[in-house]
N, C-alpha and C positions, 0 to 999 in steps of 0.2 A: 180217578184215585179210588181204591177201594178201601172199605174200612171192617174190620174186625173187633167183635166186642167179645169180652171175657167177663161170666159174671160168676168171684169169688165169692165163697160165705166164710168169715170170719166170726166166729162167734154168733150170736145172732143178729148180725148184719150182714149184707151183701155188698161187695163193692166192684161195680161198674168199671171195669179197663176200655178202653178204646186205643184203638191199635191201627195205623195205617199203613199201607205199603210203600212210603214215600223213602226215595233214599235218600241218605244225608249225603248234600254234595260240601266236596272238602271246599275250603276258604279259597279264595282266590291270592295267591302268592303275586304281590306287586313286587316289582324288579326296582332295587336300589338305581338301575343304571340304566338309560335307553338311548337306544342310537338312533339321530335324528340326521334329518337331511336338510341344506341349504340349499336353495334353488340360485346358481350364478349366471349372470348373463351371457357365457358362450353357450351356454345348456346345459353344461355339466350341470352335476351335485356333488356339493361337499359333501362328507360325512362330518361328522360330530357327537360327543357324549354327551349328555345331560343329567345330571347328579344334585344330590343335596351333600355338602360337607362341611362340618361344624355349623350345621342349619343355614349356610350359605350356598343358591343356588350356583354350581361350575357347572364352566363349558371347554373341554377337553376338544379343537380341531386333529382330528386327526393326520391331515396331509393327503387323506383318501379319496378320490373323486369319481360320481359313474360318470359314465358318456351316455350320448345320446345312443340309443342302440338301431345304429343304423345296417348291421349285419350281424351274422351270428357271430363270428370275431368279439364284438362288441360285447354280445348276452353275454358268452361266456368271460370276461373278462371282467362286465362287472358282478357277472355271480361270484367269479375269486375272491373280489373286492369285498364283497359284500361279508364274503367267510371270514377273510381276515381281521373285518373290523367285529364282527360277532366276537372271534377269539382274543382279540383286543379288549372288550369288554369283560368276557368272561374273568379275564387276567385283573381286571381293574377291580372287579368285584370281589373275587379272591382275595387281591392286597389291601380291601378294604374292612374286609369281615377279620380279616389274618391280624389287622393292627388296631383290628376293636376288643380282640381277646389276645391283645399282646404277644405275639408270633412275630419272631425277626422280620423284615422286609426283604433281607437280603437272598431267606432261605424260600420266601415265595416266588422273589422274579428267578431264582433256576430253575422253578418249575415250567417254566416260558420252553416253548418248542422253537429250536435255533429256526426252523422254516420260516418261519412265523415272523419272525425280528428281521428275517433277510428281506421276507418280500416286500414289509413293512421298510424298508430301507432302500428297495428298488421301485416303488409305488414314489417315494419321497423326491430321490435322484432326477425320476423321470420329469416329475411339476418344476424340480427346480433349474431343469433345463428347459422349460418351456416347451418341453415335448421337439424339441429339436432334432435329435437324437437321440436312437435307440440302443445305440451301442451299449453304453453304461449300466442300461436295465437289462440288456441280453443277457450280459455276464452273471450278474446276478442270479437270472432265472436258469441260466444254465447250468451255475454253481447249484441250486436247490436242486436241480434235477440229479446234478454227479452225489452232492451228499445224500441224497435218496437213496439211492443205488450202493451207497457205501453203508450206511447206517440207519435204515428206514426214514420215515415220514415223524416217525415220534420223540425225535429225541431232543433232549432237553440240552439247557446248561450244563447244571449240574452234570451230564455224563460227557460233556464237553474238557479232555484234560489232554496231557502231555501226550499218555499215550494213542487218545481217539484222535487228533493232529496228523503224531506220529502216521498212524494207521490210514489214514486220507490219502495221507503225499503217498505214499507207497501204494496203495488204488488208485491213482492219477499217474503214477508211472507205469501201469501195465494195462491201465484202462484203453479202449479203443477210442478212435477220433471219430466217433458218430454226428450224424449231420440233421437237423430235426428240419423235415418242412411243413408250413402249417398245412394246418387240412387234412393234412396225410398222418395214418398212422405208420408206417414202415419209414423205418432209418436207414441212413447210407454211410458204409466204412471205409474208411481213410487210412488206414494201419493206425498207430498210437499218439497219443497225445502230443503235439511239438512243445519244446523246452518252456518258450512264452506263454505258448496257453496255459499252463501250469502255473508259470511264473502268476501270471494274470489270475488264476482259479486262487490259490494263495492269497494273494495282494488282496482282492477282494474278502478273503475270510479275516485275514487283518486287519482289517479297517473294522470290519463291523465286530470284532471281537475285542479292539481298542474302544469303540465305542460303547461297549458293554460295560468295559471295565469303568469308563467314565461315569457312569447310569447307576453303577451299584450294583449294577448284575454280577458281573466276577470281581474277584479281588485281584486277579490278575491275568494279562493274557496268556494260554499253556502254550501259545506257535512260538513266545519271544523265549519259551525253555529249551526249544530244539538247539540245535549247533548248528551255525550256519551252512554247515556243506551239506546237511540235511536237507536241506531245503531249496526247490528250484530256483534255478539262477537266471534270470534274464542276459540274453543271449544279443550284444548290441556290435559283434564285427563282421557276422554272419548274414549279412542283409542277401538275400535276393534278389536277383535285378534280372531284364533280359535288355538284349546287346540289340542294337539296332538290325543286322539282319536278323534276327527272331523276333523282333517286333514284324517285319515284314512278310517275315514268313505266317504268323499268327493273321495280317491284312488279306493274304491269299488264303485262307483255310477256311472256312463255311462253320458255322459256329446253329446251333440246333433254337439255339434263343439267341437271333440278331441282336436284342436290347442287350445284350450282357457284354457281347464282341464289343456293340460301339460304346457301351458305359468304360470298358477298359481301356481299349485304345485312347478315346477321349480323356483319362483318368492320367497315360504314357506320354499324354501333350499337355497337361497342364498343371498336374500333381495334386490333383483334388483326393481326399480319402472319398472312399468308401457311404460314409455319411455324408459325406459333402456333398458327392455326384448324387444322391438318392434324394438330398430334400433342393438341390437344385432348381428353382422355376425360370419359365420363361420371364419371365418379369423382372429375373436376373441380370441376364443377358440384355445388356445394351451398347449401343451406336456412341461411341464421344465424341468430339468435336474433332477430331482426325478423321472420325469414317471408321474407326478400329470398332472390333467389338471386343465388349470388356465384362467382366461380372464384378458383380459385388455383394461379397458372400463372408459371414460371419465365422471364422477361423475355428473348426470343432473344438480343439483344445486349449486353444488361449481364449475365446471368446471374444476376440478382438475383431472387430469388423477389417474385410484386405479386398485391395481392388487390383484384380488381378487383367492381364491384358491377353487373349484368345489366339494364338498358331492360325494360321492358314490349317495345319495338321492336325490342330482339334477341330476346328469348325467341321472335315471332312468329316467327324463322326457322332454330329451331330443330328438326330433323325428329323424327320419333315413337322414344321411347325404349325402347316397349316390348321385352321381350326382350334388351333390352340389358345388358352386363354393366358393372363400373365400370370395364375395363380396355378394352373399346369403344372405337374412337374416333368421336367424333362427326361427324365432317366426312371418310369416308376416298377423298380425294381422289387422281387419280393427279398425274404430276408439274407443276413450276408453268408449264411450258411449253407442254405441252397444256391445263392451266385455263385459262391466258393466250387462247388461240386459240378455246375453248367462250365467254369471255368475249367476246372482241370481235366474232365473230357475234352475239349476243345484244344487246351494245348498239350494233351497227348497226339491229339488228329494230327498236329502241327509236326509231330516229331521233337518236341521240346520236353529231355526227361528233368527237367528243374521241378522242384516243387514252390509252386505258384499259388497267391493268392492274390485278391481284392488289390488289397495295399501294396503289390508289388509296382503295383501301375507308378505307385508313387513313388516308389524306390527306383523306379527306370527312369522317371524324368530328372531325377538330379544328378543323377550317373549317365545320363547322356550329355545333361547339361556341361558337367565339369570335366567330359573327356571331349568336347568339343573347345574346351578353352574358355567358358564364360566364367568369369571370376567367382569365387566361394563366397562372397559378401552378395552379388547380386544375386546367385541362386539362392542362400540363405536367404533374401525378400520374398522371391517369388515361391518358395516354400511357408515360406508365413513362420519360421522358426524364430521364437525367442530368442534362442542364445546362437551362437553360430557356432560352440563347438555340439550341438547336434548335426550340422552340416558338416563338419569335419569327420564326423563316421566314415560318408559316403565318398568322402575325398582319401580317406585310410583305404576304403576299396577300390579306388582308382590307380592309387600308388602301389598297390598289393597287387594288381594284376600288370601293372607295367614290369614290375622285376619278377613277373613268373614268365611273362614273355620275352625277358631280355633272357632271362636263366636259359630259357629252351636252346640260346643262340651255343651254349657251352659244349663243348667237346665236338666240334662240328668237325672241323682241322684235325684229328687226334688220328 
């Protein structure tokens, strides 16, 4: 440190300055709010806040948790995490300084970025399914990615209205059907978004925008101001199916990724979804006291445990178990996006111009089921359906193609 003296003469005294080159460092600013980590015993980490309010110390769980970071999958998922809950905080701090100098609460949380709330709601979805399934959080993150692309990364509530809605659905009807696979920067195009995927990109913006309004964030939701023909329709007479000889024909055709042939086929004999087939383990699969093999598997959407009984015709496509453990899965597929896109090469090879996916497999075994004569109440079990007029859909397409093929018989004679 070096030191400088100045010596004044004031009258007739002198007065001694001393002077050093030290700089003033500014005050260290302590943060009202800090995000802390629980250590749980699968190894996650929770996240959590830590505060003081009205001198009383809170603890705010978030619902956010890292993973072990056993691939880079992992880093980056909980470096997201990690932003989200920063941006969480920030917000907290905000509505806290905001309602210490008397500033509405309501006009703080618009300031909240709609991204923000979503994945904060797809983080939540995912723990409360026990990480079961991925479906419900794809949507989500897919939905962030379409609002991206519609209306940047920044935008708020508050510019959340009738018209920014309006303006969504009409970008999701000319939008393209892009296919994200991980790892990979370059997308694959599909022509435009189908009816339900919309329906679904919607539905999803509804819920978490009712949930807003519950919060105090809006005062009301601006999708319930559209008019309903505005708004995509879920489309339930138009199922997809394929006929038994184009299942056949799809069993002769060489598929580029064998797992995804035998995950579908296998999918056409027993009507497992998508999700079903993928978290699937060996450990599933067992022998009963018949000698049959049977599973027992946790119903994606009802959550209701079903024990369903194996075809000779699924077993065929099921792959070799050896070395496998019970906690194996059988089918480890990557996501349904890219299966989607290995599938529809495959049954174009086929000469099948239907537009096919995943879930078709499901929709072929109840429409083979009930054009072979099995009763609508027992497919309705083996479907795992709640109600049985879901199963009545596929029996309207049963009856909808018998009097297109009696129709054909008309003016034969003429």
């Amino acid at each position: 440190m070096l030191l400088f003296v100045f010596i004044f003469a004031v009258g007739n005294k002198q007065i001694q300055v001393i002077m050093s080159n030290r700089k003033k460092t500014a005050p260290k600013v302590k943060e009202p709010i800090k995000v802390r980590f629980k250590q749980l015993a699968n190894g996650c980490q929770s996240i959590y806040l830590d505060y003081y309010s009205n001198g009383k110390r809170q603890y705010d769980f978030l619902k956010l948790y890292l993973v072990p970071e056993k691939s880079p999958i992992d880093k980056t998922q909980n470096a997201e995490i990690l932003k989200l809950a920063n941006n969480i905080k920030s917000t907290k701090i905000l509505e806290m300084q905001s309602m210490a100098h008397g500033f509405k609460l309501v006009n703080i949380k618009q300031k909240m970025r709609l991204t923000d709330y979503l994945q904060a709601m797809a983080a939540d979805s995912k723990q409360a399914s026990g990480n079961t399934t991925k479906r419900k959080h794809q949507v989500y993150n897919i939905l962030i990615k379409r609002l991206i692309e519609y209306a940047g990364e920044q935008t708020t509530f508050k510019q959340v209205t009738k018209e920014f809605c309006s303006g969504f659905i009409e970008y999701l009807n000319t939008a393209s059907n892009r296919v994200y696979r991980p790892g990979f920067s370059e997308t694959f195009t599909s022509g435009l978004l189908a009816e339900n995927t919309k329906y679904n990109y919607i539905k999803t913006l509804n819920v978490a925008l009712n949930k807003a309004v519950r919060e105090g964030i809006l005062q009301n939701n601006p999708l319930a101001m559209l008019p309903r023909h505005e708004r995509p329709k879920r489309q339930l007479d138009n199922r997809e199916y394929l006929t038994i000889d184009e299942v056949r024909q799809l069993v002769n055709t060489p598929c580029r990724k064998s797992i995804v042939k035998n995950a579908f086929l296998f999918s056409c004999f027993c009507a497992l979804s998508y999700a079903e087939v993928t978290s699937l383990t060996w450990g599933q699969i067992r022998t009963d006291n018949d000698g049959l093999k049977v599973i027992r598997y946790t119903r994606e959407k009802t959550k209701k445990p079903e024990y369903l009984q194996l075809s000779d015709e699924a077993l065929k496509f099921l792959p070799d178990s050896a070395g496998k453990t019970a906690k194996d899965r059988v089918f480890p597929l990557s996501n349904n996006g890219y299966t989607n896109e290995t599938l529809k090469s495959w049954i174009l090879a086929a000469g099948i111009t239907k537009r096919i996916t995943f879930h078709v497999g499901r929709h072929t075994n109840a429409t083979l089921l009930l054009s072979l004569g099995v009763p609508i109440e027992t497919v309705s079990k083996l479907l795992g359906h709640a109600d049985i007029q879901t199963t009545q859909i596929y029996a309207k397409v049963i009856d909808k193609n018998k009097r297109d093929a009696v129709s054909k018989l008309d003016g034969l004679t003429d």
